[in-house]
Structures are given as C-alpha cells and as structure tokens.
N, C-alpha and C positions, 0 to 999 in steps of 0.2 A: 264511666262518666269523667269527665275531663276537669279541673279546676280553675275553669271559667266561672270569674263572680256571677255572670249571671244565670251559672246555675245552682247556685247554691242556694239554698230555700234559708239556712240559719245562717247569721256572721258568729264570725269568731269569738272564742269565748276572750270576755273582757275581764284582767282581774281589777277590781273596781279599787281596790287599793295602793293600787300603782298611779290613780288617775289624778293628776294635775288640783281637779278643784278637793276631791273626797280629801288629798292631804292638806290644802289649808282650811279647809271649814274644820276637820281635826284638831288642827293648830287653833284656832279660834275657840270652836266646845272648850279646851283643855284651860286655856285664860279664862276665857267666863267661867268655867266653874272653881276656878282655882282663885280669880276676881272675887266671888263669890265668896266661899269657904275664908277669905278675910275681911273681908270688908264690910260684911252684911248677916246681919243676926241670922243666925240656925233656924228658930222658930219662931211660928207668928207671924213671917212677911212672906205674904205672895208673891216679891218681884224676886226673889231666887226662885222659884218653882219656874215661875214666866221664863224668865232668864236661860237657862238652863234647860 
C-alpha cells in the first residue's frame, strides 16, 4: 500500500499537548484556579467550583 492520504483509513496520531489551543486554555485553568485559591473563600461559595 502506497502512503497516499487517500488511502489511509486513520490520520496521524496527534499529540494533543503540543496543540496551539490545549496550551492556552492550560494557561488560563492554572489563573482561574490560582485566581481562585486567593481571592475567593475555600468553602461555602459555589462560584469557585463554577469557576474552575
């Protein structure tokens, strides 16, 4: 079989952590919860669980 895309039934494996968007939403999780962990009481409020 030849490695002509179109005969390839799967694409190539993607490491997802290399990817463009997974590393800023990363960057963003890590602010919110670090946002979080100062600013906004431990227990009792649901807008850290939300949040986060």
């Amino acid at each position: 079989m030849e490695d002509n895309p179109k005969n390839q039934v799967l694409k190539k494996a993607v490491v997802w952590k290399d990817l463009f968007f997974y590393r800023k939403s990363d960057a963003i999780y890590q602010l919110t919860v670090e946002f979080c962990r100062r600013f906004l009481p431990p227990h009792g409020d649901r807008t850290v669980d939300q949040m986060v």
